[in-house]
Every structure is written in C-alpha cells, then in structure tokens.
N, C-alpha and C positions, 0 to 999 in steps of 0.2 A: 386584582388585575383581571382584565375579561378575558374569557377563551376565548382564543381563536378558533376560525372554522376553517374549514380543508377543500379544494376543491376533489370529486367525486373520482375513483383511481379508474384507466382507461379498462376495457373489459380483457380477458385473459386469451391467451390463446389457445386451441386445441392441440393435446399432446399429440406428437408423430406415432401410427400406429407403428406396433413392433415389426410387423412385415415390412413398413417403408424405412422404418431401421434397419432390416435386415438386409435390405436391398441397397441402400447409400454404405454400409459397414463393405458388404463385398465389393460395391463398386470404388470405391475406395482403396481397397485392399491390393484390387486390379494396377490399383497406379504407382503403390509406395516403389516399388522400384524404380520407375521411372523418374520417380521427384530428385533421386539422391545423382539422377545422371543431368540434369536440369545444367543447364551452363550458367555463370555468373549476371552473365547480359540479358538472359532469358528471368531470372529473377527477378534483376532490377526492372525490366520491363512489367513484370508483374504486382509488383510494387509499386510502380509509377500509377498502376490504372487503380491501385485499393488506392494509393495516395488522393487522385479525383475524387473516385466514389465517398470516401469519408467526408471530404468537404460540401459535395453535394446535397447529404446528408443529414449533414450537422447540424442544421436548424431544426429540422423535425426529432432528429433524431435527439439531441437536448430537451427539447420542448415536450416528446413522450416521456421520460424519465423524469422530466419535472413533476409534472401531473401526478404519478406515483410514488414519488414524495410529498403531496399537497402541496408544493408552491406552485405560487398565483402565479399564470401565467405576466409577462411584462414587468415582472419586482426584478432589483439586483439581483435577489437570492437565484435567479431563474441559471444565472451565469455557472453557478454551482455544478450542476450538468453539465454545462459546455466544458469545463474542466473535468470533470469526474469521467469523460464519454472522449467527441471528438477531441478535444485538444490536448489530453495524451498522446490518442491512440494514432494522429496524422503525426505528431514527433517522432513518435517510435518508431512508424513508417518510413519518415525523412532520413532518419540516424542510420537506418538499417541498410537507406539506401547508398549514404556517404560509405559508412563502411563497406559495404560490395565496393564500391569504384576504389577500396584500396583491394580490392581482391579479398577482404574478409580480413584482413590484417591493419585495422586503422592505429593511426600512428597516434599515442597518447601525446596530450601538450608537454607533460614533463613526467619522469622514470625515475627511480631514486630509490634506494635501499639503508634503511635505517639500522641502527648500530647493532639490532641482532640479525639481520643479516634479511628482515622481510622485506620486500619489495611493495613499492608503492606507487599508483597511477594517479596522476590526475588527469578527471574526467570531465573537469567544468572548472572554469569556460576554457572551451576548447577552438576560440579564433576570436578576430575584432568584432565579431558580431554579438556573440555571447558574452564579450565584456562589455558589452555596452546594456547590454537587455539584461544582464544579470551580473549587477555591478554588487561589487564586495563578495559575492559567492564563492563559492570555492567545494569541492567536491573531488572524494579521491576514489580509487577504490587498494584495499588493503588484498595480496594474494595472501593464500595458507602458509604458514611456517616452512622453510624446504623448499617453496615451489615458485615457478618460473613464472616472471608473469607474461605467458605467449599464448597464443589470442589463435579465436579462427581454428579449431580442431579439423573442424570439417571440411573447408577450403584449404586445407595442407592435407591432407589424408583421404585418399581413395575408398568409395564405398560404393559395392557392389547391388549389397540388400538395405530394398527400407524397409522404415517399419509405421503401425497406422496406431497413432497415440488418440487416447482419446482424454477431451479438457472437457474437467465438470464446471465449469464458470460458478462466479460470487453471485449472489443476490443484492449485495451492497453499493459495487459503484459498477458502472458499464462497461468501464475501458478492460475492467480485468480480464472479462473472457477474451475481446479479440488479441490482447498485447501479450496473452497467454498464447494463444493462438501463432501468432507472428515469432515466441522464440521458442515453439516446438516446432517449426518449419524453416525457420532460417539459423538458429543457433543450435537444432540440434539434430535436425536433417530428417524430419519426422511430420508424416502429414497426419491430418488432425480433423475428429470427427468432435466438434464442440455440443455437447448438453445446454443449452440455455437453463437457466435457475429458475422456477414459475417468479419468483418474486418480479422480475427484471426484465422478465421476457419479452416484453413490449417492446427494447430495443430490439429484438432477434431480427425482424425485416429489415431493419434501417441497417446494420452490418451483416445483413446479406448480402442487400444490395452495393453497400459499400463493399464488399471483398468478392465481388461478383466475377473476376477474374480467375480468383483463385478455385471457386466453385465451379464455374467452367472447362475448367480447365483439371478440375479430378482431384483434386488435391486438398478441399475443405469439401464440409456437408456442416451443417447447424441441424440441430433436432430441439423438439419440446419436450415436457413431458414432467413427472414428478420421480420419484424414488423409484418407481417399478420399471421405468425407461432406462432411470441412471444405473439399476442393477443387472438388468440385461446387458447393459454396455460395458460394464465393466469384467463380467464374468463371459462376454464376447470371446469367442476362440479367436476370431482373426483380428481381435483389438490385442496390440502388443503390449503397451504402456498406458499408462494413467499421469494425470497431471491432475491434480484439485485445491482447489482454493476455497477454503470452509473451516470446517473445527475437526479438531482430535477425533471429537466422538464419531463421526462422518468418515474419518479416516478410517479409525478403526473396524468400525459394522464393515467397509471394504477390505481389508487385508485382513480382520481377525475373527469375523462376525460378527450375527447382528445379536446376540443377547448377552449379557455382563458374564455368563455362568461360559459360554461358548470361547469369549475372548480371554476369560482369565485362564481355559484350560489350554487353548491354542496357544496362548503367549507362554505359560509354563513348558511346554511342550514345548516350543519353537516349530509349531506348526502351524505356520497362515492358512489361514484357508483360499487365499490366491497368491499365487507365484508368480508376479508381476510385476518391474521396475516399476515405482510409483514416485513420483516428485509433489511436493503439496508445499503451501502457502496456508496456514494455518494460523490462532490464531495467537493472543499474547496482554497481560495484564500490562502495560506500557508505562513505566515509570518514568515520572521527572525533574531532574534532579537538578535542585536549585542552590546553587553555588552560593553560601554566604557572601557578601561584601557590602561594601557602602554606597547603596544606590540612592539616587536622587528621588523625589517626588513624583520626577517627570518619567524617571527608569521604572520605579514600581507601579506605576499605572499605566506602561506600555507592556510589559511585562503580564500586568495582570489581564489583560484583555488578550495577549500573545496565549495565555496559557487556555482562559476562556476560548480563544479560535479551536487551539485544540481538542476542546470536548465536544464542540457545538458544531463542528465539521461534517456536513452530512448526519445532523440529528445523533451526533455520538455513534453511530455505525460503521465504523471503522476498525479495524484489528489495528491500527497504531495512533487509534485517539487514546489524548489523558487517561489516566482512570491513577494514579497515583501521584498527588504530587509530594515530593521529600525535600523537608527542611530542616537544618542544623534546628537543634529546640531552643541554643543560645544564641540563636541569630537574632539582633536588637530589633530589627524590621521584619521581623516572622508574621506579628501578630497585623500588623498595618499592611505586610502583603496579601495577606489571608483573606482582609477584610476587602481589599483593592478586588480583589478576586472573585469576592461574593459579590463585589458590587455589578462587576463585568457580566457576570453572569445572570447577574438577577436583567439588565439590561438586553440580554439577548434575547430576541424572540422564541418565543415556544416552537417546537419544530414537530409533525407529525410523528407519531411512531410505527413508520410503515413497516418494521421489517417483524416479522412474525415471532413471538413470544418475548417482546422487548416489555410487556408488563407482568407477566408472570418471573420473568429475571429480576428486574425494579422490586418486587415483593419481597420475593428472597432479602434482598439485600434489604432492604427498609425493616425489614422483620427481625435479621441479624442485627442493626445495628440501631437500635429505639432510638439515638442519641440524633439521629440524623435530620440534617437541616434543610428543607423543599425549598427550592429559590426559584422565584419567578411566576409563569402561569401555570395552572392546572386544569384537567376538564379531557372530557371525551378523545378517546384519539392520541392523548399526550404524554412521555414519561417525563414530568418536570425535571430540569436542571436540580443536581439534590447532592450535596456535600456530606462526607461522611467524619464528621471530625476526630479527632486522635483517636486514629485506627492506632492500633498496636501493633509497633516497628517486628514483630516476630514470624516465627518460619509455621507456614501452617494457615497463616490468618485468611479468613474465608476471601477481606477484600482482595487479597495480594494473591491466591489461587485460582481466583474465578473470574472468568471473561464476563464483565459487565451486560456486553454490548448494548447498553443505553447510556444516558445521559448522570450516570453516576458517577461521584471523584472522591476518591480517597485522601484522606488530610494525613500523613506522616510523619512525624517528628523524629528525628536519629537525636541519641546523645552521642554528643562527642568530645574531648576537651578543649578545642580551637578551631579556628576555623580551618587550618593545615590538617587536621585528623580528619574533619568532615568528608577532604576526599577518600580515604582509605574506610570510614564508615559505609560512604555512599554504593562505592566500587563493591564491599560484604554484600549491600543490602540488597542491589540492582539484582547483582548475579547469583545469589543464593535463597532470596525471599520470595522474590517477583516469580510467577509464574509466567516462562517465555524468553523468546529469544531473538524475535522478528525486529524491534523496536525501542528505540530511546531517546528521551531529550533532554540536555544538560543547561540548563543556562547560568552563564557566568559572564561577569561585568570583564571588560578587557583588563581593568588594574590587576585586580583577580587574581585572572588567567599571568599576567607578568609577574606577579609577585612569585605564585605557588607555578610557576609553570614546569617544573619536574614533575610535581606531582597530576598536575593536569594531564600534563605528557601520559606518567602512567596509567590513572584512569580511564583515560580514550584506546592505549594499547589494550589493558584490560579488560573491558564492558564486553561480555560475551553476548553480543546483540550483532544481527543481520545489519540493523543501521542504524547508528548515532548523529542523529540530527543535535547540531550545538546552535543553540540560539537562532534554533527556528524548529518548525513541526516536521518531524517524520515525514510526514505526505511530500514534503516538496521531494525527499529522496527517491521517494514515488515517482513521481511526474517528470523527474528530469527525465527516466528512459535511459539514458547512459549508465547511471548507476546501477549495480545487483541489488535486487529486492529479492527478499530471501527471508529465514532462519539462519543464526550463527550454523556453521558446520558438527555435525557429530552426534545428531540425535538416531538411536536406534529407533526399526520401525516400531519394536513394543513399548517404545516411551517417546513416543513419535514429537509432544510440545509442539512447538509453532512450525515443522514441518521439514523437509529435506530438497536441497537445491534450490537454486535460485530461476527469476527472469529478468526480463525487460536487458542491461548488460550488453548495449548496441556496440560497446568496444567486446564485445565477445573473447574476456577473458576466461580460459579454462578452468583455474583454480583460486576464484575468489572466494576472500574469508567473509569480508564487511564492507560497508560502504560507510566514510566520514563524509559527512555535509558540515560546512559552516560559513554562516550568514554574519551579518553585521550584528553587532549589540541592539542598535536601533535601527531596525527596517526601514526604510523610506526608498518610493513610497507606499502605501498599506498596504501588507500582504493580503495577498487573496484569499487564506484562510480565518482571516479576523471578521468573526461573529457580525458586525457590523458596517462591512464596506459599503461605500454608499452608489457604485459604479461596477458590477461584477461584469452583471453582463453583459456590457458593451465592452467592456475592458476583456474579456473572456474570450466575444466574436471578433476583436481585430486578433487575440493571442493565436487564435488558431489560423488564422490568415498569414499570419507572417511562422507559425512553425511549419506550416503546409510547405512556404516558398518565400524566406527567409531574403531581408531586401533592405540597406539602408533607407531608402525612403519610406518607407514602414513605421521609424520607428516615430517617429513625432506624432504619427495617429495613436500608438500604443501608447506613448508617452503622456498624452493628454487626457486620455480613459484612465489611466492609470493614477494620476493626479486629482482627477475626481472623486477616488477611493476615499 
C-alpha cells in the first residue's frame, strides 16, 4: 500500500510573555468577584454573543485544525474538526443557555429511582426535536449512591467570593479547552484563565474571537506557551484552582512534583507540593466489551467497522478510543469477528501521527509484543493501524496498563463457562484489569441483552467507568454536552488514574456518578465516527447549524448529508 503524504502543519504561535501573564492573572483576579454577582440574564446574554462568534468561526476555525492533522483540505475526513471543535462547543453553548432560562434548574425528560434506591436522569433526547435528530438514543445520567439528584448548586446558593481557575487545555481535540472553559464559569461559578496546549494552539485566535465577549468583559484571558508558562500558572498565588485535561504523569509533576524520587516522597508524606483544588480529565486504557450471541454476517461486519471507527477516531488520539477489545474465547464467531476487524481496519486510511511521541509509544508496545500484526499503510509521519493478538487476560499486563495513545488494539480473550458467566468475567476484567475509569463500550445484540437482561442490568450498575457507552463509541457521550464526562468518582490525588470531577453536564447535576448512553444495535444512518463516511463534512457544517439554532425545517438538510454517509 503506498504512503500517504500530509499537507505541511500551520506555523506555531509565540508563547505569551510571563509579564503579560502576570498582568491578564491580576486582571482577571480583579473581576472573580464580580462574575459570581453576574445576573442569570446577563449570562445568557453572554452566551448568546460566544454562541455567534463560534459560528462565525467555524470554518476557519475547522479548517486550521485540520491542517494539523494532515487532512487534505475539502476530503470528508475534513468534517472530523467540525465535530471535534465548533459543533460541540455551539451545543454546549445552546444547553447552557436552555438551562439558564430554567434558572439553572432544567427540568430532566424523565426522574426515576431504582430498586437500591439510586436515582436516575434522562438526558437525551430531551424534546421533539432531539427525538427526531437522534432517533433510538437514549442517554441517562446516574447520581452517587445516597445522593439527590438537584441540579444548579450555584443558582440556588449565594456567593459572595469568586475564584480565578486556571484550564490547561488537551492537545487532542479543540472543543476540550473552551467546553472546559464554559463549565468552570457557568457550572461552577469560576472565571478562567485558559493555557492553550502548543500542539492545538492554532485554534487559540479562532476561540478568542469566538468567546470575545467573555474576554471583554474580564472574565476569560487565553495564553500560549509550553511547560514553563503552564508552571508559572499553576503555582500563581492569585490562580485559585486547576482544571487539566492530559495524563497522570502531568498531573502529577503539578500537585506532586516534577522528579519520580520527589513524587514518591511527597505522596508517602502526604505532602503536595501545591495545595490547590485541582479537577482533571485524564486518561484511560478503554475496554470493549463484546457480548457474545448470534450475530448475523451483516451484524458482524457493522459491528466490525463500529469498533474500527473507534481506534481510527482522530488517528487513535483520544483518551476513550479502543485500545482493548474483549471476547468470551468460546464465542463461535470470535474468530470471524476478529478477522471482520482486521479487515475494517486494514480499509481505513492511514492517519498522520500528529500528536508528539505517538512513535516512540508504538515501539514500546511493538517491542513488548513481537506477536503483533501492522495493518494497513506505513511510512513517514504514520503509526500504522497494528493489532496486538492474545494479550493475556491478566492484572499487570503492559497492554491493559498503559495508555496507547496511537493506533494500537489489544486482542483479549476471557474464559468463561457460557455465555451467562461472560458477563460476570467481563465486569472482573473491565474493573480490575484495565487501567482507568473515564471510559467503556459494551456491545450486545438486543436478543442478548433480553435473554441475560439481569445480568446485563448488573453489569452496567457495576462498570466503574465515568461513561458506558452501549453499542456505540464513547465519544458521542462526549459530544452530546448534556451528559458528565468525567472519571468514575473516588480516585485520590496520589493515585489520581483518569482524574477527578466531571464537565460538559448542561443539566448541571451536583452529584453525578456516570453517564449510560445507548444507541441502536444497528446505527442508521452512518455514525459519524465510522473510519469511512463518505459525507462528514457537509453533514458536520449543517450539524452545527442546526445545534447553533435548532429548527424543524433544518432537518431534511441534515437528514440528506447524513444519508450520503
């Protein structure tokens, strides 16, 4: 197969010097009180002018993020951006703004408490409009054991003092920094000095100008810069909190220090070396866990391209792409899935490896496991699509503790005695093997799920995962906005895993545990995350048009982009 070539990435920006840090930190600092007296009306009006500005936006602002993935400018794949960028990040905007017009209290479609006594929201689809745009979906969110599910802390409870958090933004997809942005200002009453990430930073102008309101108005600043920028901000006297979204190890150099000998004697100690509320989105080896039954020819090769979307998603760069898939080893159709999968895969185009030591990780992993199968293209620039076959189901194992972040997949086989046991295998393996807690996806045939549906039941109460996504990717939990994205609850800071608290959570409940997503068996029509749509991004630029300003006559446009997929 021939390599592909890349077009050339856009130039970098200059980091913000520390004095004009030091000068947007104080001026900043100047206003947090002010923000938490801010009226409900005066919000949404501020909202309404980032909601403009991101649409305004959007084309450029997709179109520079492509580029620094190498896609060709005018391909489907270009659409990829518009999703990973604006048409989250105007959703989020829209949700947040619905919610304000109930006063910070939006009323979920349906409330419900199951037999141990937890309470449960659904959070999609939440009107005729969203059943129509997102048909068969379904999306809850789960509160903590004990706890209420009442919404809006901050619009029920008076506050006097703010405080000025500061977000390290992802290098990975766009929408993270500002949607990070948006629930340390409106969900948690906290104004926000943002770090752009060099990798990504090429969007920073495009959502300045889009949140241009908010910067005018005192209450955001965006800065550049690398590690010496992000450490100054962090160990800022007048920065009160942290928000990041990155790895462990990033966490850690911040609250523990920066050398192994420093963190190990701080964490024994129980001595950080900063004393600062810190909330992070970190990352997760993301298992997927493949419900034995009797699938058709036509289920295992929807299925197997389903599961291919999810590696190939943003060139594998994701904290809740693939990297594990798990199957009963007695499953009759193991071996014919496996191979649907390789095939899926070898079919997806090669994707650059923009993000920084995505081939020195690939080594690692190809060096641990000789056995390992290259699918697809190879050549400059690229970490081929590359299967790892019967990894060993145990506690420990390199694939199952270590974040990929490329285009690697782990092959796993559980034994079990039937297909009834495989859930009770699965549920060990998820929670006790996998490194992580942010991420998960189940897929299981509806017969399935009817037959063993207790045990399914159990399963999904017990998957100590931020979000289970069932027969579909993670990411769309992402992207709905509504739902918590997060880590499961309860990780301490000296074993921090995939991180603490949640965002996005535009019904702004207080004490959510997880967010359930579930989608149809068979998708129709092509999800947006499948390796091969032949329509992204024209289907991507009406998506954001109608989340911007949501409109029955809308949907025939989206509906016909979407059929092209």
């Amino acid at each position: 197969m021939t390599s592909p070539s890349f077009p050339a990435p856009p130039p970098s920006i200059p980091p913000t010097s520390i004095d004009a840090v030091d000068a947007l930190v104080a001026k900043l600092a100047a206003k947090k009180d002010a923000w938490v007296k801010t009226t409900i009306a005066e919000r949404i009006q501020l909202l309404e002018a980032v909601k403009s500005g991101i649409m305004k936006e959007a084309a450029t602002w997709a179109a520079a993020l492509s580029k620094v993935k190498g896609i060709e400018p005018g391909s489907s794949l270009a659409g990829e951006d518009w999703l990973a960028g604006p048409v989250t990040t105007v959703r989020n905007v829209r949700l947040l703004i619905e919610a304000l017009q109930q006063n910070g209290q939006p009323k979920p479609p349906a409330l419900a408490q199951r037999k141990d006594g937890t309470w449960v929201a659904q959070i999609l689809p939440c009107n005729a409009m969203e059943k129509l745009q997102y048909t068969g979906w379904k999306a809850e969110v789960w509160m903590e054991p004990g706890q209420s599910p009442s919404q809006g802390r901050i619009y029920r409870e008076k506050q006097e003092k703010g405080k000025l958090a500061l977000v390290l933004a992802a290098g990975n997809v766009s929408s993270i920094g500002p949607m990070d942005v948006l629930y340390k200002l409106f969900v948690e009453n906290e104004i926000v000095i943002m770090k752009m990430n060099p990798i990504n930073e090429i969007g920073g102008p495009f959502i300045e100008r889009a949140f241009r309101s908010l910067i005018d108005a005192g209450y955001l600043a965006v800065v550049y810069g690398g590690g010496d920028v992000g450490k100054h901000l962090t160990d800022h006297a007048l920065v009160d909190t942290i928000h990041i979204t990155g790895s462990d190890r990033t966490h850690d150099v911040i609250i523990w220090g920066t050398t192994a000998d420093e963190q190990q004697k701080n964490k024994a100690a129980g001595t950080p070396r900063l004393n600062k509320p810190i909330s992070s989105e970190l990352g997760c080896v993301t298992p997927v866990l493949i419900v034995p039954g009797a699938w058709s020819d036509d289920d295992l090769a929807f299925q197997a391209e389903h599961v291919a979307g999810m590696v190939a998603q943003n060139g594998s760069f994701n904290c809740n792409a693939a990297k594990v898939v798990v199957t009963w080893k007695g499953w009759p159709q193991r071996a014919k899935f496996l191979s649907a999968l390789e095939e899926h895969l070898r079919r997806t185009p090669a994707r650059k490896a923009y993000y920084p030591g995505a081939e020195q990780r690939y080594k690692n992993f190809v060096d641990k496991y000789p056995n390992h199968k290259v699918i697809g293209a190879t050549g400059d620039g690229i970490v081929p699509w590359t299967l790892l076959p019967e990894v060993p189901a145990k506690k420990g194992e390199y694939a199952l503790t270590t974040e990929a972040f490329c285009g690697v997949l782990a092959d796993c086989s559980l034994e079990a005695k039937d297909e009834g046991d495989f859930f009770d295998k699965a549920l060990a393996f998820a929670n006790d093997d996998c490194w992580g807690t942010l991420s998960c996806m189940v897929l299981i045939h509806p017969d399935t799920q009817k037959k063993y549906a207790d045990k399914f039941d159990h399963l999904i109460a017990n998957l100590r995962y931020g979000g289970i996504a069932i027969n579909c990717w993670a990411g769309a939990i992402y992207g709905s906005c509504a739902a918590t994205w997060g880590a499961f609850p309860g990780h301490p800071l000296d074993n921090i895993v995939s991180g603490r608290g949640v965002v996005h959570n535009t019904f702004l409940f207080d004490h959510p545990q997880k967010t359930v997503m579930t989608l149809p068996w068979r998708i129709k029509p092509t999800p947006v995350w499948f390796p091969n749509h032949k329509n992204l991004a024209q289907l991507a630029e009406r998506l954001a048009a109608i989340e911007a300003d949501p409109g029955f006559l809308k949907l025939p446009g989206l509906v016909t982009a979407a059929l092209k997929g």
